[in-house]
C-alpha positions, 0 to 999 in steps of 0.5 A, spaced: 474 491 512 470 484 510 470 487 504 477 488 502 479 480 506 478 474 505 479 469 511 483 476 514 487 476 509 488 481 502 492 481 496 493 488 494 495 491 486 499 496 487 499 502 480 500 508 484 508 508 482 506 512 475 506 519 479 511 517 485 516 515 480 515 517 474 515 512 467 521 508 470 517 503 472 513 501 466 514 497 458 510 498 453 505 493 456 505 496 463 504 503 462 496 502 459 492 502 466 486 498 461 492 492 462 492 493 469 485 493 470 485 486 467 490 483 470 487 485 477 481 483 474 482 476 471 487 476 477 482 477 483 485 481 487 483 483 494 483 491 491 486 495 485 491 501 487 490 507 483 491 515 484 484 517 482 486 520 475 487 513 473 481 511 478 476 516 473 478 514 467 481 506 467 477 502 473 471 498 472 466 497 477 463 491 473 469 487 475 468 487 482 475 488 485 475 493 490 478 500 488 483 503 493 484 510 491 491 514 494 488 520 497 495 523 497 502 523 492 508 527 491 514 526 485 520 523 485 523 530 483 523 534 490 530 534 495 529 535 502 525 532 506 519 529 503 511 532 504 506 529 500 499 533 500 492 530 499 490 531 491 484 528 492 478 528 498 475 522 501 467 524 498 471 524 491 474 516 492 467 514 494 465 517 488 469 514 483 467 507 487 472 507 492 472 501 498 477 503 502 482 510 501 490 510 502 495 516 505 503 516 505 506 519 511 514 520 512 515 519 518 521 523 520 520 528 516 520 535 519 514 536 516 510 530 518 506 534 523 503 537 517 501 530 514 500 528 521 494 534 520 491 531 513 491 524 515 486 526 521 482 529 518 481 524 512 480 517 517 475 522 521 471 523 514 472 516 511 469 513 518 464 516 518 462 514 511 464 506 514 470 506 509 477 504 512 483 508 511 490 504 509 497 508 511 502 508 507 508 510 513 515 510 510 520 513 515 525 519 512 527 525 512 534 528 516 532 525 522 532 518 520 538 515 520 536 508 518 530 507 515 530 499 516 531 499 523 527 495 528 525 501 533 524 506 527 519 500 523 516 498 530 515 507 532 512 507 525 507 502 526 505 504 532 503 511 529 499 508 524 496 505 530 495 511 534 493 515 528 487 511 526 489 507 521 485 501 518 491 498 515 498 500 515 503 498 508 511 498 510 517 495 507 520 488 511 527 489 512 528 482 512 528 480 518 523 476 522 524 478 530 523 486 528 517 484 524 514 480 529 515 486 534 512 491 528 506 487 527 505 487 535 507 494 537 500 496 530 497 492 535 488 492 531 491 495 525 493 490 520 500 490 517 501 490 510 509 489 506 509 492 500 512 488 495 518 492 492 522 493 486 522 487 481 524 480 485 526 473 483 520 468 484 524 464 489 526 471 493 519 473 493 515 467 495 520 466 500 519 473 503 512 472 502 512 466 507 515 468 512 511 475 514 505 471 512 508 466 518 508 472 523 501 476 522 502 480 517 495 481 513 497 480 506 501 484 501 501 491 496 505 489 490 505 492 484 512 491 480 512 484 483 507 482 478 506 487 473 513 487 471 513 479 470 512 476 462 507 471 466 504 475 471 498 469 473 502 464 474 506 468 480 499 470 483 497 463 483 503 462 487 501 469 492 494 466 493 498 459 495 501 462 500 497 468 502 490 466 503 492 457 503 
């Protein structure tokens, strides 16, 4: 883990938007995984997110930023309750130079116990190889009837917890005394709030100040940054409050 915090704590570039959501995300710029790389270069992010095609063929190990592979994904395209199966093995990620691997799981999902299955197996294999797992844990499904409520939030914490996990990512539904319960029910496993679709500057640092207030490791954010015409300055301004 001390690979991927500083002072206990983490900024993540999150590029794995391309295949869950499909071109939507990106503009002439943003849609070259080489610009991605430099940003997260120049930037000096904790980590770089990519799905292990763009890992193979886009990130450079000289640049020092940790690589972060997504083990697993699914397209936006499917109907039903969402299963995402593993795409790439934990040995491949190391391969590639991965300092850490990520899983989605959606918890809620009839086919959760499936993914639950896969997950094990991935956080026995990479801790075996002293490589930290990130879970991705987003509540859906028809069981799910509000996504951002307290009790479901915490449960899912606390799964991610249960299941071995190193870290989680999870959505902040704004509101600070459930967060402080979710940070409290993942108990060692540190929490991470994904940044989202595209925010403004003033909604965004003051998000990121108040999660950071109560325990949150850092962040996973992608849009947030890359979709900005002037990138390095909102990360100067993450680093502010983050690691400051």
């Amino acid at each position: 883990m001390k690979r991927l915090l500083k002072n206990g704590k983490c900024i993540f570039l999150a590029y794995d938007q391309g295949l869950e959501h499909g071109p939507t995300d990106f503009n002439d710029e943003n849609v070259d995984p080489a610009y991605i790389m430099e940003l997260a270069e120049k930037g000096k992010f904790s980590g770089i997110i990519f799905q292990k095609g763009i890992a193979e063929k886009y990130y450079k190990k000289e640049s020092g930023i940790p690589l972060i592979v997504k083990l697993n994904g699914k397209t936006r395209l499917e109907e039903g309750d969402p299963i995402s199966y593993q795409l790439c093995s934990v040995d491949e990620a190391i391969k590639l130079g991965a300092k850490a691997v990520g899983y989605t799981i959606y918890v809620g999902s009839k086919h959760e116990g499936e993914m639950f299955k896969e997950f094990a197996n991935i956080v026995r294999e990479a801790h075996e190889q002293d490589t930290p797992v990130i879970v991705w844990m987003y509540p859906r499904g028809e069981n799910i009837k509000d996504e951002f409520s307290k009790e479901i939030l915490a449960y899912s914490a606390r799964i991610a917890l249960e299941l071995g996990a190193d870290m989680v990512k999870m959505k902040y539904n704004h509101n600070l005394e459930d967060l402080k319960w979710i940070v409290k029910s993942a108990g060692k496993t540190h929490v991470l709030i994904a940044g989202g679709s595209k925010a403004s500057d003033e909604e965004l640092l003051k998000e990121v100040k108040e999660v950071m207030s109560v325990g949150v490791t850092g962040l996973a954010i992608g849009r947030n940054i890359w979709q900005r015409e002037n990138p390095y300055e909102m990360i100067c301004k993450l680093k502010e409050v983050v690691f400051k």
